[in-house]
Structures are given as C-alpha cells and as structure tokens.
C-alpha positions as a LaTeX table, in Angstrom:
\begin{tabular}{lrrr}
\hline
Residue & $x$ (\AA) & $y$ (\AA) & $z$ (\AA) \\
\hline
Unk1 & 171.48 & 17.60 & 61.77 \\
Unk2 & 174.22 & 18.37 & 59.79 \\
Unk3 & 176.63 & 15.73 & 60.80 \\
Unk4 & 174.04 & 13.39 & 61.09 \\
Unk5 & 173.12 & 13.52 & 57.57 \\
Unk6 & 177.13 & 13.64 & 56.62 \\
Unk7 & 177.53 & 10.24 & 58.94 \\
Unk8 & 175.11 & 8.73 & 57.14 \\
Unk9 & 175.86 & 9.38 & 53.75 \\
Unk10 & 179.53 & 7.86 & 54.59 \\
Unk11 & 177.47 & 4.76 & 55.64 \\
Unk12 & 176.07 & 5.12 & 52.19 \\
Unk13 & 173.04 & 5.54 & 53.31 \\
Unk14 & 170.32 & 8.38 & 52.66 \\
Unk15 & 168.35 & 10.60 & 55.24 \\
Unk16 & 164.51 & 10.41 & 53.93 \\
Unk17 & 163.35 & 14.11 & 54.46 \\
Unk18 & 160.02 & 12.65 & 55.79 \\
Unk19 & 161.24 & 11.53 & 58.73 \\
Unk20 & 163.15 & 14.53 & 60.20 \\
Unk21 & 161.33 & 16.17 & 62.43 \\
Unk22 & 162.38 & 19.15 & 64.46 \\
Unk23 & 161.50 & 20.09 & 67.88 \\
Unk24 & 162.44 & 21.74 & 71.14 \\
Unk25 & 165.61 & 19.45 & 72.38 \\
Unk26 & 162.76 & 19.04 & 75.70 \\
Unk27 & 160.72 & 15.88 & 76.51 \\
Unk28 & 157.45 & 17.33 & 74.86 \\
Unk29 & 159.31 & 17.58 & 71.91 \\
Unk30 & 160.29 & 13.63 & 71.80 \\
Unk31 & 156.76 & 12.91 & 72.63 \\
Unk32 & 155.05 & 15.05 & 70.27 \\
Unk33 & 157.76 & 14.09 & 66.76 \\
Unk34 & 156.67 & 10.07 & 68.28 \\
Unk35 & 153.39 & 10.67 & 68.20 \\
Unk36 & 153.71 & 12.09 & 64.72 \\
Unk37 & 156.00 & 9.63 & 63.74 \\
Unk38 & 153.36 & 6.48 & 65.07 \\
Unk39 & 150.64 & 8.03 & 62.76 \\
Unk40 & 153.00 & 7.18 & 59.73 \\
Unk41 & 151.51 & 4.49 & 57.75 \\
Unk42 & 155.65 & 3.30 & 57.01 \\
Unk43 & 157.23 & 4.28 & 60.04 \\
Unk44 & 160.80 & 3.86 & 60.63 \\
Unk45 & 162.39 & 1.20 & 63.58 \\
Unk46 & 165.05 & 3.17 & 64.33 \\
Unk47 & 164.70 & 6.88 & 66.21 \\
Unk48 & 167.71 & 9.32 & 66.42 \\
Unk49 & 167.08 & 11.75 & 69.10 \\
Unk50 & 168.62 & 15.57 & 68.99 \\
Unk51 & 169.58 & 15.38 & 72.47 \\
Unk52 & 168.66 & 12.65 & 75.50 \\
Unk53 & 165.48 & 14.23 & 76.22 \\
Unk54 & 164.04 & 13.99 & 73.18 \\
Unk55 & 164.81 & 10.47 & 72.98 \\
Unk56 & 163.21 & 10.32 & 76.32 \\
Unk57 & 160.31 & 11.68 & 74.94 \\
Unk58 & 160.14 & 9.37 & 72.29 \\
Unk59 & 160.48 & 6.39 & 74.31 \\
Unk60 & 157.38 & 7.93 & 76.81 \\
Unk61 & 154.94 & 7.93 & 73.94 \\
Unk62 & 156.61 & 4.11 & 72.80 \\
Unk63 & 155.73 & 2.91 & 76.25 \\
Unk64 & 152.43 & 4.76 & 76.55 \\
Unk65 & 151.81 & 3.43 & 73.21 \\
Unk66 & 151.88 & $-0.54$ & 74.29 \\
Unk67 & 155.75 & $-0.51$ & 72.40 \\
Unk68 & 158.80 & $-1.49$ & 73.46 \\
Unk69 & 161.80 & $-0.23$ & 73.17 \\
Unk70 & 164.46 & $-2.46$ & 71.65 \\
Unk71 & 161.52 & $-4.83$ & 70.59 \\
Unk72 & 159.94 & $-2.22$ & 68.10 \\
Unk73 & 162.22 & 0.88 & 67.90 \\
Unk74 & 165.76 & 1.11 & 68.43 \\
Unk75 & 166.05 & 4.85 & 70.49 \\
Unk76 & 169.69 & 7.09 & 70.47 \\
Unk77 & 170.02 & 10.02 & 72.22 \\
Unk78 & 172.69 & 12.65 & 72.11 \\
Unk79 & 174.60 & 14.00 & 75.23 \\
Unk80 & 174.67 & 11.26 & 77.69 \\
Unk81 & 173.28 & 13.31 & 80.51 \\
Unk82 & 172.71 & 11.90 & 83.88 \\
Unk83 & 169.02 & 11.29 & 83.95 \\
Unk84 & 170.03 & 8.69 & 81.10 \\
Unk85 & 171.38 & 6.44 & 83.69 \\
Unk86 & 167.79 & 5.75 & 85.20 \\
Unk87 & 165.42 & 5.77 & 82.48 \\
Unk88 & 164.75 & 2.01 & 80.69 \\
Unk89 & 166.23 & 0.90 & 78.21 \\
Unk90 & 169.74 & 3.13 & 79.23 \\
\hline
\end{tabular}
C-alpha cells in the first residue's frame, strides 16, 4: 500500500481513502472489496489489485455483474503468477 500511494503521489496524483479497501490477498477477497466497490454511487474505472488473485476476484464479480473488463474497469494485479496466463482479460 505503501508504495502504491508513494507511486502515485509522484504521478501527482492522490489516493482517495474511500476507495482502499483491504482484504485477504485470496479470490473472496477481490470479490467481496468489488462487490463493495459496485454499491458506490461514484465508483472508480480503474481497480488496483494487492496481488493477482484479488484482481481475479474483482474481475469474477465484474463478469458476474454483466461488466466488462477493459470496457468498464481497467483491472492490475500484482505478482504475475501463472494462473494469470489463463484468466480473460490477461
């Protein structure tokens, strides 16, 4: 979180407390902070995952959701592990 926050404040750019949320670096995790975050009335577009499955999780609840990832969120993981190579988008 740390160097996330210092990246983007060298962007010039500010992390909005109200979007950070934390979880268990598992796939519930992802799903459950996406859910929260698709309740927000001013959601973000953009979703910066801890590690890959979180991001994985997030982009289960995007699909489930009738979403699409790139089309309505952009979706970063962390650690590049394998399973990253087979889930859509990559």
């Amino acid at each position: 979180m740390q160097a996330f926050v210092k990246a983007m404040g060298k962007a010039g750019l500010q992390v909005d407390p109200k979007y950070v949320r934390v979880g268990n670096y598992r796939i519930s995790g992802g799903e459950t902070a996406m859910m929260e975050i698709l309740a927000m009335s001013d959601r973000p577009t953009a979703i910066m995952g801890a590690n890959d499955l979180t991001a994985v999780g997030a982009l289960r609840v995007i699909h489930r959701e009738g979403l699409s990832a790139p089309r309505d969120f952009s979706v970063v993981g962390f650690d590049d592990i394998e399973l990253s190579d087979i889930i859509y988008p990559r």
